[in-house]
PAFI-946492 format. One record per residue (C-alpha): residue number from 0; x, y, z. Coordinates in pm, whole numbers. Layout:
<rs>
+-----+--------+--------+--------+
: num :     xx :     yy :     zz :
+-----+--------+--------+--------+
: NUM :      X :      Y :      Z :
...
+-----+--------+--------+--------+
</rs>
This chain:
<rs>
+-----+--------+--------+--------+
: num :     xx :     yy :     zz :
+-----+--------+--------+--------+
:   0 :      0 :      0 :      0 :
:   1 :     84 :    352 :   -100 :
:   2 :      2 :    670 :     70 :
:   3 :     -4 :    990 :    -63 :
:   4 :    -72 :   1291 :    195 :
:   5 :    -76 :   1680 :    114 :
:   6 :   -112 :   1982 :    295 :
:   7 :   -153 :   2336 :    196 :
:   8 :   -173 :   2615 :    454 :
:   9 :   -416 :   2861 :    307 :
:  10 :   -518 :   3223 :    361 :
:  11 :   -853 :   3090 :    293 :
:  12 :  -1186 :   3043 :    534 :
:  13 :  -1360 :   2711 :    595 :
:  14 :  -1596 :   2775 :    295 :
:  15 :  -1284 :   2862 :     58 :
:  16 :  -1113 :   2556 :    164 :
:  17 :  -1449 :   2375 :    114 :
:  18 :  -1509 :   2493 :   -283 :
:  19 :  -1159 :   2441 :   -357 :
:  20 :  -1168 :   2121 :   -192 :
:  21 :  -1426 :   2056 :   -466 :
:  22 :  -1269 :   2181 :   -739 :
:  23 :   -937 :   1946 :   -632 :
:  24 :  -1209 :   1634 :   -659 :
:  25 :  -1365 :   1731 :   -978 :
:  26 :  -1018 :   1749 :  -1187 :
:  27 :   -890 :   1455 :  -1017 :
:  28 :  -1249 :   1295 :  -1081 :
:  29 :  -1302 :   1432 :  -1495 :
:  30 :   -899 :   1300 :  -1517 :
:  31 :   -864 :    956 :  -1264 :
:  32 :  -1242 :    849 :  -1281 :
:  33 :  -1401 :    745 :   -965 :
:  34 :  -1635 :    959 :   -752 :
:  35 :  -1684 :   1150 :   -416 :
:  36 :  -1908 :   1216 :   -177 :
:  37 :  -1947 :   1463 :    142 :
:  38 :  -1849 :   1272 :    468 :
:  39 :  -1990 :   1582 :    722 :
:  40 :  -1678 :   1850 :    658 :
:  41 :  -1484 :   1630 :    464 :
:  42 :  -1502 :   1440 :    190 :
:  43 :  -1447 :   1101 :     54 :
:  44 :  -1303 :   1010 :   -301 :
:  45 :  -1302 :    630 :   -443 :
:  46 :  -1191 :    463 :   -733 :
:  47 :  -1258 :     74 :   -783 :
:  48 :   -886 :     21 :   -894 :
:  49 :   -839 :     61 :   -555 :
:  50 :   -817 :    443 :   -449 :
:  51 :   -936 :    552 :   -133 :
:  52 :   -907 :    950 :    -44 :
:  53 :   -969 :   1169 :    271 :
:  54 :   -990 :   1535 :    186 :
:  55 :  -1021 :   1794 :    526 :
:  56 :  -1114 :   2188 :    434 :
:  57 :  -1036 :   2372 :    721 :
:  58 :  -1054 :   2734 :    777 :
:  59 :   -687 :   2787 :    705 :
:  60 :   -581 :   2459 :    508 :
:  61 :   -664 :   2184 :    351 :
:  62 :   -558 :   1851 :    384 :
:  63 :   -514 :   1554 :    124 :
:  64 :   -477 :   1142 :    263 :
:  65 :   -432 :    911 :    -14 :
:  66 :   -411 :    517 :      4 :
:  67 :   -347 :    358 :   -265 :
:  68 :   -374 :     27 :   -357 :
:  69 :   -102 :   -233 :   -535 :
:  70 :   -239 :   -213 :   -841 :
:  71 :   -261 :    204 :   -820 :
:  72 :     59 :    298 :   -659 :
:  73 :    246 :    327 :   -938 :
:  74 :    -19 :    622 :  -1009 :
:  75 :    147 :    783 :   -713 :
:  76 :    373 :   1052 :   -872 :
:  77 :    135 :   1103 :  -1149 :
:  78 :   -149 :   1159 :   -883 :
:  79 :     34 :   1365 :   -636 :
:  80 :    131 :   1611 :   -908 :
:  81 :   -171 :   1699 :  -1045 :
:  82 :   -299 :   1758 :   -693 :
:  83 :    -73 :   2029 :   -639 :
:  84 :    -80 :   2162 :  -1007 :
:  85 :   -505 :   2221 :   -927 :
:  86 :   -419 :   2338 :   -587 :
:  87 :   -194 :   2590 :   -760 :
:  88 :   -359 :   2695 :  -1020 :
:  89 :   -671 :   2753 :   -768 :
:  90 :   -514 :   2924 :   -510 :
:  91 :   -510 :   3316 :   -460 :
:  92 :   -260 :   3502 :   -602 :
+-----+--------+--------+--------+
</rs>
């Protein structure tokens, strides 16, 4: 197993972190596949290849845990940068 974890320290309030929590999961959604779902602040992201996610907005940062499964961790580079690239090109100037 494979982990993958990401944090960002943000200028951003809990509802900032929140949409661009979202915006993280659709890209890596519309590119990876899979699907998420609220889980009460956070939210969960799964593929069937064997991807399980965590992501935590909170006023302040956001948070990204990543498990990845055997036949997925090879994804890990691949998957790790384009979670920073969206966080990037989403964050305030």
């Amino acid at each position: 197993m494979s982990n993958i974890h990401v944090k960002r320290e943000l200028d951003l309030n809990a509802e900032q972190c929140s949409a661009l929590a979202e915006k993280l999961l659709d890209k890596l959604t519309a590119k990876f596949g899979g699907s998420y779902k609220p889980d009460g602040e956070n939210y969960r992201y799964r593929h069937t290849a064997g991807v399980d996610a965590t992501v935590e907005p909170r006023a302040g940062e956001l948070t990204v845990n990543v498990k990845l499964g055997f036949m997925t961790r090879a994804l890990a580079p691949q998957l790790e940068r384009e979670m920073n690239k969206v966080l990037d090109e989403h964050l305030p100037a």
